[in-house]
C-alpha positions as CSV (number, residue, x, y, z in Angstrom):
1,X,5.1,-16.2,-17.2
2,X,4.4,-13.5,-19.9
3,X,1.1,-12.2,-20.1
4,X,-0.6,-12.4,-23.6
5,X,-0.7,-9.8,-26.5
6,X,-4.0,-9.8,-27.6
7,X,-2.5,-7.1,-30.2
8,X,0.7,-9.3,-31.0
9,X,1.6,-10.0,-34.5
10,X,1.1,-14.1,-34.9
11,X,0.5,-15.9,-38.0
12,X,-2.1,-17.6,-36.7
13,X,-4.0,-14.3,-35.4
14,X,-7.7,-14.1,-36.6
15,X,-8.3,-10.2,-37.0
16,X,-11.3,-8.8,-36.0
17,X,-14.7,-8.6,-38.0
18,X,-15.0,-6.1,-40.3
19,X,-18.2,-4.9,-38.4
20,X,-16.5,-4.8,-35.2
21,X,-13.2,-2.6,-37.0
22,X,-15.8,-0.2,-38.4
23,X,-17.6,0.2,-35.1
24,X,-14.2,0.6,-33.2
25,X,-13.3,3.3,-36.1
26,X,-16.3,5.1,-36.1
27,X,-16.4,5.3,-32.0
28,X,-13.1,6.2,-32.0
29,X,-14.1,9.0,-34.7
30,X,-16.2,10.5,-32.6
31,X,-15.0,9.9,-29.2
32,X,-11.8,12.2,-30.7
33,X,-13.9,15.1,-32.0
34,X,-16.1,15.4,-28.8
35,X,-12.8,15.0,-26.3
36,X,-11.1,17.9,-28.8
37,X,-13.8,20.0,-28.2
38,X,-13.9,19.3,-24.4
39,X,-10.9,19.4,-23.9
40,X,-9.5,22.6,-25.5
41,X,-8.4,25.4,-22.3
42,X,-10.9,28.6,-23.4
43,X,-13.9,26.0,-22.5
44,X,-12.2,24.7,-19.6
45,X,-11.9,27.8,-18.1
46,X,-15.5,28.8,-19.3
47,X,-16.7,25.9,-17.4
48,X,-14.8,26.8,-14.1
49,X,-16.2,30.5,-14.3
50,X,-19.8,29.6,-15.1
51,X,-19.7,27.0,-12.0
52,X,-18.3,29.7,-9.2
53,X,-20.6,32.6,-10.3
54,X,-23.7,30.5,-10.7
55,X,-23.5,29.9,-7.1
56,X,-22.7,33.9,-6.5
57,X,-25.3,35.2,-8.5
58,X,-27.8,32.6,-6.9
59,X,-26.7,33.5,-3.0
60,X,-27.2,37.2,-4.2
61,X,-30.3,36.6,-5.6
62,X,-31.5,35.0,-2.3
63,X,-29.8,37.6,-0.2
64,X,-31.4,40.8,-2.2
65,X,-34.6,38.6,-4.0
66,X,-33.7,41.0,-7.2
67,X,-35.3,39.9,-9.8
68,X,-32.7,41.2,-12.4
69,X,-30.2,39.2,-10.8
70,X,-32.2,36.1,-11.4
71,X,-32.6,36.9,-14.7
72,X,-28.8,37.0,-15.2
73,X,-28.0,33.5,-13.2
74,X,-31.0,32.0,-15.9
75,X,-29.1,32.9,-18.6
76,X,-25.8,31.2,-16.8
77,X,-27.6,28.1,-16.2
78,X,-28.4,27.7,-20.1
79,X,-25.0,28.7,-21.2
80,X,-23.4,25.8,-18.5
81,X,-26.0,23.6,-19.9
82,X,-24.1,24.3,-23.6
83,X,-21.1,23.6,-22.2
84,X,-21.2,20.9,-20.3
85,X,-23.2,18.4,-22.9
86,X,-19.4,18.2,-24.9
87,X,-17.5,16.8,-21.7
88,X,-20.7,14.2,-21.4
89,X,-20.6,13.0,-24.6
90,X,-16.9,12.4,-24.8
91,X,-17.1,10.6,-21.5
92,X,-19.9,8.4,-23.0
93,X,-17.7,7.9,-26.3
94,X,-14.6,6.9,-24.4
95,X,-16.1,4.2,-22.5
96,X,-17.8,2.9,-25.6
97,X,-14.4,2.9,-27.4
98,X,-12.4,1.2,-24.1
99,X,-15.8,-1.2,-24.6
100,X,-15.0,-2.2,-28.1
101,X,-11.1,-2.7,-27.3
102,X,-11.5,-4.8,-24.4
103,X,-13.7,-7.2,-26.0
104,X,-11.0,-8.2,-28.6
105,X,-9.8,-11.5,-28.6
106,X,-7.2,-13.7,-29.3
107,X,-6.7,-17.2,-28.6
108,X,-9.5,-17.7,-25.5
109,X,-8.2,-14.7,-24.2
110,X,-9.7,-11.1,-24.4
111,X,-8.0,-7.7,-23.8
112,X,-9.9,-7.4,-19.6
113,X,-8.8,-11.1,-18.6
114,X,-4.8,-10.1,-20.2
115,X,-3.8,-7.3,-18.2
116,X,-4.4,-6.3,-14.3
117,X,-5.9,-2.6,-13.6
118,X,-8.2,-3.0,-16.6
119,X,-11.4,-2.8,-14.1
120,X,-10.2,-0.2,-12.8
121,X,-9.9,1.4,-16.0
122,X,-13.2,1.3,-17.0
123,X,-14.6,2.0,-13.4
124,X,-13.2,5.0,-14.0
125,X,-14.2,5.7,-16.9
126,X,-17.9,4.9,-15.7
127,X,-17.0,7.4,-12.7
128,X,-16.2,9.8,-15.0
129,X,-19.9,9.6,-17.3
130,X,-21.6,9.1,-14.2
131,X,-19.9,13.2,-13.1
132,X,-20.3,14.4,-16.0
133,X,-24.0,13.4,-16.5
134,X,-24.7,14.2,-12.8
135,X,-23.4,17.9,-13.7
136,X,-25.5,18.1,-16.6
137,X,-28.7,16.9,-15.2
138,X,-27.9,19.6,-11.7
139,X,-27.6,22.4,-14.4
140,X,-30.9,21.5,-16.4
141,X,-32.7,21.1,-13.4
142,X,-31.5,24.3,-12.3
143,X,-32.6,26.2,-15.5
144,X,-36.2,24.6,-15.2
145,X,-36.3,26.0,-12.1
146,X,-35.1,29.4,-12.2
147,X,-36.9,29.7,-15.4
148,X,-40.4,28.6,-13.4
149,X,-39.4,31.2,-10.8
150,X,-39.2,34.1,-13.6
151,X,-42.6,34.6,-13.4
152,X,-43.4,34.6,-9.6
153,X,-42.5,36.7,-7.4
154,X,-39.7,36.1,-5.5
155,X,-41.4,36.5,-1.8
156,X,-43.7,33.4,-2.2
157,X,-43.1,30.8,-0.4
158,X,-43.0,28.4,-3.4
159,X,-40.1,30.8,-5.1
160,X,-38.4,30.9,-1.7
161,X,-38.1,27.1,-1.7
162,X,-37.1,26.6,-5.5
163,X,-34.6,29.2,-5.1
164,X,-33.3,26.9,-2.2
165,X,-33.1,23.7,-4.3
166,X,-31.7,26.1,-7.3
167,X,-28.9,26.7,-4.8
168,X,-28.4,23.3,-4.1
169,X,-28.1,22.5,-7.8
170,X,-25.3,25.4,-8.2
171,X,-23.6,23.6,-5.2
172,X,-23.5,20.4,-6.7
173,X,-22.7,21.4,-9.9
174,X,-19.4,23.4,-8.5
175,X,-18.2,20.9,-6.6
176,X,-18.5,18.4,-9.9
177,X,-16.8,20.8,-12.0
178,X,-14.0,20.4,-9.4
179,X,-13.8,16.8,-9.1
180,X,-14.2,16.4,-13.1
181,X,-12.0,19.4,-14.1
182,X,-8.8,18.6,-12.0
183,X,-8.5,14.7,-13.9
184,X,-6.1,14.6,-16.6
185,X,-8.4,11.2,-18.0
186,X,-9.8,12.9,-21.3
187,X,-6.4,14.8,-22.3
188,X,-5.4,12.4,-24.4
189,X,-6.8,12.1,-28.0
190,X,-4.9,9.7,-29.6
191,X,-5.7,6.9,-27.6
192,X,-8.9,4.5,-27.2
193,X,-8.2,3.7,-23.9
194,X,-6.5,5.7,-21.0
195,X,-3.0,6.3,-21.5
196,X,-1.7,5.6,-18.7
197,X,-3.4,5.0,-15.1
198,X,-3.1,3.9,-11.3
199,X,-2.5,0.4,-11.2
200,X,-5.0,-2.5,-9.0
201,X,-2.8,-5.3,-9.4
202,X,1.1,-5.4,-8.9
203,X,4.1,-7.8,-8.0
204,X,5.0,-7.4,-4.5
205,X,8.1,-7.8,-5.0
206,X,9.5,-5.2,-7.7
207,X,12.2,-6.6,-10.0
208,X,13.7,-5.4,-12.0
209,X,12.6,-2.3,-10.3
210,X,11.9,0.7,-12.4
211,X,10.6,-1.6,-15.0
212,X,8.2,-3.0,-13.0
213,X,7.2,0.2,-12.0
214,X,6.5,1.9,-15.3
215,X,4.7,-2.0,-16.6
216,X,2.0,-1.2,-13.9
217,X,1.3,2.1,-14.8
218,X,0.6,1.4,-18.7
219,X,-2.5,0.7,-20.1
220,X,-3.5,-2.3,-21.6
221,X,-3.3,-1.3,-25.2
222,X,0.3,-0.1,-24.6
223,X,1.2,-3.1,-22.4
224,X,0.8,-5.1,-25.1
225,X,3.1,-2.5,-27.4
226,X,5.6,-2.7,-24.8
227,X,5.6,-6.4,-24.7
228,X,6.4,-6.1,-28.7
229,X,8.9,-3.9,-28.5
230,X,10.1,-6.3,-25.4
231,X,10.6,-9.1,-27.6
232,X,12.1,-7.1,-30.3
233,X,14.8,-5.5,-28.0
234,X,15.8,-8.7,-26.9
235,X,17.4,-9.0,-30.4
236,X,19.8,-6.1,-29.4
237,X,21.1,-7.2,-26.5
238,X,24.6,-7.3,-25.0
239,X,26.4,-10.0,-23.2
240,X,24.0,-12.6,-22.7
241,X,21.1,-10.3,-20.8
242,X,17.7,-11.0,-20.2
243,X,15.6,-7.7,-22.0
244,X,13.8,-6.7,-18.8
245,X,17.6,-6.2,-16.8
246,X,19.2,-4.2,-20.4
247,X,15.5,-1.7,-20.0
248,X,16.1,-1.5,-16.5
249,X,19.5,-0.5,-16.9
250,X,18.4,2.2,-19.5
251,X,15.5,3.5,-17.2
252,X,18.2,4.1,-14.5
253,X,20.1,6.3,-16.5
254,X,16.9,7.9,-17.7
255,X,16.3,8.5,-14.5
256,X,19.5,10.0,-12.9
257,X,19.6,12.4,-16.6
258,X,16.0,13.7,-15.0
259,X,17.8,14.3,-11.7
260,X,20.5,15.9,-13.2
261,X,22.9,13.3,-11.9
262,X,24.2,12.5,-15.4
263,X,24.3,13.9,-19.1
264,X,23.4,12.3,-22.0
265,X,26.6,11.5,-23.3
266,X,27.2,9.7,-20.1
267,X,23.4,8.0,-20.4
268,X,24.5,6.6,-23.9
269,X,27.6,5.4,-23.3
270,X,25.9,3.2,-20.5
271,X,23.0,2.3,-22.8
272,X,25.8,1.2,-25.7
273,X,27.2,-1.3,-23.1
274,X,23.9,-3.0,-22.5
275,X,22.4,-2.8,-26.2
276,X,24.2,-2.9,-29.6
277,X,24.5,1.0,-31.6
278,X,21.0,0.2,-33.7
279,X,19.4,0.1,-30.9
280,X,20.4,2.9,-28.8
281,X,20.0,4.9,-31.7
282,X,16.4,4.0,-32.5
283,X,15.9,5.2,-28.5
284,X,17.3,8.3,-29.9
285,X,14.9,8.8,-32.5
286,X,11.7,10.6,-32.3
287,X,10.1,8.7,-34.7
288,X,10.1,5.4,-32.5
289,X,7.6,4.2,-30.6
290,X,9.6,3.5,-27.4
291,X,12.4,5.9,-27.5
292,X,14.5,8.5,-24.8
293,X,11.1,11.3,-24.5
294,X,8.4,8.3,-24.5
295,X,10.4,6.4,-21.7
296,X,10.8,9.6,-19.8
297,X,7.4,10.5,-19.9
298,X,6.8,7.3,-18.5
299,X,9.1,7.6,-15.4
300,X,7.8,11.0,-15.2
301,X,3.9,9.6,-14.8
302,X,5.1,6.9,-11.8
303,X,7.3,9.9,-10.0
304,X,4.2,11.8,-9.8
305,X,2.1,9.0,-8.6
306,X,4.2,6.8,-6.8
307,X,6.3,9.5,-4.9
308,X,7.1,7.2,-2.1
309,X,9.1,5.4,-3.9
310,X,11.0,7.7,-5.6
311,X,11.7,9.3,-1.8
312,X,12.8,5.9,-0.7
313,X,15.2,5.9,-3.9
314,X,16.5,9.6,-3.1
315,X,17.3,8.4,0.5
316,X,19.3,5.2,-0.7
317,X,21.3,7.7,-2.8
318,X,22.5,9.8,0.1
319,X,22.9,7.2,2.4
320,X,24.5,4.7,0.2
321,X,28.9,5.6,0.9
322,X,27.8,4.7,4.4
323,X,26.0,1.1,3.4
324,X,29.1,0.7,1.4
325,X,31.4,0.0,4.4
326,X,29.2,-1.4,7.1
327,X,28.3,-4.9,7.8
328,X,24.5,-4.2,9.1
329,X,21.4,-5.1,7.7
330,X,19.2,-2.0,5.7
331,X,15.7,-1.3,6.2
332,X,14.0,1.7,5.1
333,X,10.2,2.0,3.9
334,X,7.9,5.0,3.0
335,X,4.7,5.5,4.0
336,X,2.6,8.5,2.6
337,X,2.1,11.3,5.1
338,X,-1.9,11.2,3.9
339,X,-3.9,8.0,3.3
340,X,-6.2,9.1,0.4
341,X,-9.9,7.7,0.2
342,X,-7.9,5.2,3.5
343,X,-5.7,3.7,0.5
344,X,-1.9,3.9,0.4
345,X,1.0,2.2,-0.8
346,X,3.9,0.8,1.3
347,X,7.5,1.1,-0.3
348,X,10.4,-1.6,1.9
349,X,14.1,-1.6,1.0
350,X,15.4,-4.3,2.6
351,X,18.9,-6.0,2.6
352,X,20.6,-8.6,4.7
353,X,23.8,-7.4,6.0
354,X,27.3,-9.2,4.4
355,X,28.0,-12.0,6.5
356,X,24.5,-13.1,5.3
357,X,23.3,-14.9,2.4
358,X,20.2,-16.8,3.2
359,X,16.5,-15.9,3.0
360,X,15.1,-13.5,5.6
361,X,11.7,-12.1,6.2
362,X,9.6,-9.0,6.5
363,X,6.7,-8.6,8.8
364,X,4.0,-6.0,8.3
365,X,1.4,-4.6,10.8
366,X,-1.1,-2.6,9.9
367,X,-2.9,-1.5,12.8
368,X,-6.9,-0.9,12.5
369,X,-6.3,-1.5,8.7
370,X,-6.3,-4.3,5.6
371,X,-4.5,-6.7,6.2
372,X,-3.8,-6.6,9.3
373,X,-0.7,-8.7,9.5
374,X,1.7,-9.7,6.3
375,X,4.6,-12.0,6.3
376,X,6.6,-12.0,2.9
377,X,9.2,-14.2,3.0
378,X,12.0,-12.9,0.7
379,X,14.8,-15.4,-1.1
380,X,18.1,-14.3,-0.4
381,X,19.6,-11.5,-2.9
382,X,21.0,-12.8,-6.7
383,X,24.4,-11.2,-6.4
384,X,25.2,-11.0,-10.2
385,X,26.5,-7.7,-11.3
386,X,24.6,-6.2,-14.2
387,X,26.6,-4.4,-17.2
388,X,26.8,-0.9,-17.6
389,X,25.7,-0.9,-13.4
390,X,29.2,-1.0,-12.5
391,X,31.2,1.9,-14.5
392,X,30.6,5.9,-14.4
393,X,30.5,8.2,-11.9
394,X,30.3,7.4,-8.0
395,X,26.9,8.2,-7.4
396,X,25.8,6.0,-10.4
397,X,27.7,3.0,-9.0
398,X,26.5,2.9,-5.6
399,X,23.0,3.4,-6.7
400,X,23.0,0.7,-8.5
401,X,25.0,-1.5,-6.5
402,X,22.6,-0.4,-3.5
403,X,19.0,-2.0,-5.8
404,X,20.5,-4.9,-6.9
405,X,21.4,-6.1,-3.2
406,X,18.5,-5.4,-2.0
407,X,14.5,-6.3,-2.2
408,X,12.2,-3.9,-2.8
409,X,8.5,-4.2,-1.7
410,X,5.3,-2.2,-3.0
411,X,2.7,-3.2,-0.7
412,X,-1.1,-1.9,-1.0
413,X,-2.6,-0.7,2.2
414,X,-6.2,0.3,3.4
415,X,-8.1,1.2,5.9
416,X,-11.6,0.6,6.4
417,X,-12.9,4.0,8.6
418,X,-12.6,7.5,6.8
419,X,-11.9,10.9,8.6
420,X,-8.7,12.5,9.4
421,X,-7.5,10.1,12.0
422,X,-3.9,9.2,12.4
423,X,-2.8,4.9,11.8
424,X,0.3,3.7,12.0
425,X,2.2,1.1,10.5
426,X,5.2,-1.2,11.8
427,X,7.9,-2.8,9.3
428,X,10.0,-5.5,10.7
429,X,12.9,-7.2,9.4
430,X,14.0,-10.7,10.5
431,X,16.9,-12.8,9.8
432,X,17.4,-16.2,8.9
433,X,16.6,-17.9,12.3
434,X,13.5,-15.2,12.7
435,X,15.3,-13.2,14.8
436,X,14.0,-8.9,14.8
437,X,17.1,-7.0,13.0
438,X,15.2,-3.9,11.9
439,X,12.3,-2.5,12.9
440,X,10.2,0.9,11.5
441,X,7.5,2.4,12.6
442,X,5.5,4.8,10.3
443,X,2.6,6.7,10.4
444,X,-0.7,8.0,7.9
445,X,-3.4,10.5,8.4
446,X,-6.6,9.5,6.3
447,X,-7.8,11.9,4.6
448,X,-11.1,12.0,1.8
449,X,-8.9,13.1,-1.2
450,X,-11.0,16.3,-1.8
451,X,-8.9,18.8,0.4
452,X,-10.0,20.5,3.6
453,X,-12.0,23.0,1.5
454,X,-14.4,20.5,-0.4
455,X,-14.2,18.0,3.0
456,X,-15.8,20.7,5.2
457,X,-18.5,21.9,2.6
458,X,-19.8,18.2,1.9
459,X,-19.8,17.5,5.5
460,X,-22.3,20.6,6.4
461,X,-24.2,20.4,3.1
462,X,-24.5,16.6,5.1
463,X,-25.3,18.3,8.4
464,X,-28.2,20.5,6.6
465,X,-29.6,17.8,4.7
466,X,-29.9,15.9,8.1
467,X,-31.4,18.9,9.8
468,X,-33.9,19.1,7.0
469,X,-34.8,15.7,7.2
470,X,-35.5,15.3,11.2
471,X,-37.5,18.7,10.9
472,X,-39.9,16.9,7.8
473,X,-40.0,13.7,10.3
474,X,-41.2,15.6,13.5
């Protein structure tokens, strides 16, 4: 069942109220000239600089109690107060302006019940304002107080212990800068929303594959483009095809052309056997919404955050002369080395061997994590050959022939206790008359997502704040 396009084109489509489009424009307005001036590299890197030598200047200035050098970190603390105020606006103005979008409606439906991963769209985007205005409130308490301590002297007691909490403030305000700075979520100026994110929600099973795969990593605004240009590409179809198998044919070749596994005179003779010459040569054009760049750019933003699957992919590839001639069944699934935040993903290939045809089953065990146990029952592989799959080179035609027998599972994983600890994870495959075939074992470390660097300094800034504590209790 197709989701709805609260942004489709019906006759029957009540637009918005003029006060709501005004609102959205002039949000919009301003949420693009605050991100532009965020944003830009020269303030980027001001930004880093002033976070690492505030905390310098504020460890010399306790080391040496120079006066001069306090001076000098006072007049850093008002300059990252300047330039962190543009990054906390534009965070404030981009979650108005997601706001405004998801509350559109169109026929019962708005924008946040339409399309999974919307919550977690705006959570980040209230992750992101929440940063940016913890950064700012750490550097104007920290100018407060070095400007209080200017006119002490620095051996009191009461200058000793402001300088402390100053240092604090320069601590906090580094490690923000880190957090906030390394997101790519306010790059984007052209859009309301983000452009593209991490999914929440997704089909188990993934098919057609690659489509699939880029659908759950768009936003909702350009979910509902891509549903458009969906229906309109169905128009320019070959052969009887369903839209969703011609696209996934194209994002195949897309993606071997990105691994250098075929040119793009091969990639468009394959594309003109699945859709008619207009359209493959409005996918050429640059001025198209959905063309050859925009698609790859897409493929390019799930590589990058769905590697598993792509090493799952790369393995079929190598392996897939020797599945052409033997009889047994195929099991394969990646597992991230590193659990970030205790959340991972879980990438099957499964595929019954020849003399099969009926449904089979995989079983999942997760141990110490959520769920523990998962049974997916899988229906027995459609063996309809696809055009365009089955001509060019070698490697192309195993590839494909490789997917399309085959299932492919994305399955969310968690674990509930943090650390570094090692879990493991067991994959099995069953036949028919649940009997084991296949079985894989594979194994995580969790890991906090801030590095070893970040990991080590929150945990003893915990350990001091815990020693402070049970000394104020005593």
């Amino acid at each position: 069942m197709d989701l709805p396009t609260p942004y489709a084109h019906e006759e029957h489509e009540k637009p918005p109220s003029s006060a709501m489009s005004r609102r959205i424009e002039s949000r919009d307005k301003w949420r693009g000239l605050w991100t532009k001036i965020a944003i830009n590299t020269p303030s980027r890197l001001v930004r880093y600089a002033l976070s690492t030598t505030l905390l310098i200047s504020i460890v010399l200035s306790s080391t040496t109690l120079d006066q001069t050098l306090l001076n000098t970190s006072r007049g850093m603390w008002a300059l990252s107060v300047i330039f962190f105020i543009p990054p906390t606006v534009a965070s404030s103005y981009a979650r108005m302006a997601a706001k405004d979008r998801l509350e559109l409606r169109k026929e019962g439906f708005s924008l946040r019940e339409s399309y999974v991963g919307v919550e977690r769209i705006l959570n980040q985007l209230d992750e992101n304002k929440l940063k940016e205005r913890t950064r700012l409130s750490a550097a104007v308490i920290g100018l407060v107080l070095s400007s209080a301590m200017v006119s002490n002297t620095l051996q009191t007691d009461l200058s000793l212990t402001l300088l402390g909490v100053t240092a604090f403030m320069s601590v906090l305000v580094l490690l923000a800068t880190v957090s906030i700075e390394s997101q790519k979520t306010m790059e984007i100026g052209k859009t309301p929303l983000l452009k593209l994110h991490n999914p929440s929600l997704f089909d188990t099973i993934a098919d057609p594959l690659l489509v699939d795969m880029v659908y759950a990593h768009l936003d909702p605004e350009t979910s509902s483009k891509w549903n458009e240009w969906m229906e309109t590409i169905s128009l320019n179809v070959r052969r009887n095809q369903k839209s969703e198998h011609a696209v996934e044919t194209v994002l195949r070749s897309i993606y071997f052309t990105m691994t250098d596994k075929m040119d793009q005179e091969e990639r468009r003779t394959i594309c003109t056997q699945v859709l008619n010459m207009p359209a493959v040569e409005r996918l050429e054009s640059e001025d198209e919404l959905f063309n050859f760049m925009q698609l790859e750019e897409f493929l390019q933003h799930v590589i990058e955050r769905k590697p598993g699957m792509f090493r799952l992919l790369s393995r079929t590839l190598q392996r897939a002369k020797n599945l052409q001639v033997t009889e047994d069944w195929t099991l394969d699934a990646d597992l991230p080395p590193r659990a970030t935040h205790g959340e991972s993903d879980l990438f099957v290939l499964a595929s019954p061997g020849k003399s099969s045809s009926g449904p089979f089953e995989i079983d999942i065990i997760t141990v110490e994590g959520e769920p523990e146990t998962q049974v997916i029952r899988l229906p027995s592989i459609n063996q309809v050959e696809r055009p365009g799959r089955n001509d060019g080179s070698e490697d192309w035609r195993i590839f494909n022939r490789v997917i399309d027998h085959s299932h492919v599972l994305w399955i969310g994983m968690a674990w509930n206790k943090s650390g570094h600890e090692g879990r493991s994870v067991q994959v099995n495959l069953l036949s028919e008359d649940l009997t084991t075939v296949k079985s894989q074992v594979l194994w995580t470390i969790m890991e906090d997502g801030d590095g070893l660097f970040l990991t080590t300094i929150r945990k003893s800034l915990r350990e001091v704040y815990s020693m402070i504590t049970r000394t104020i209790i005593r």
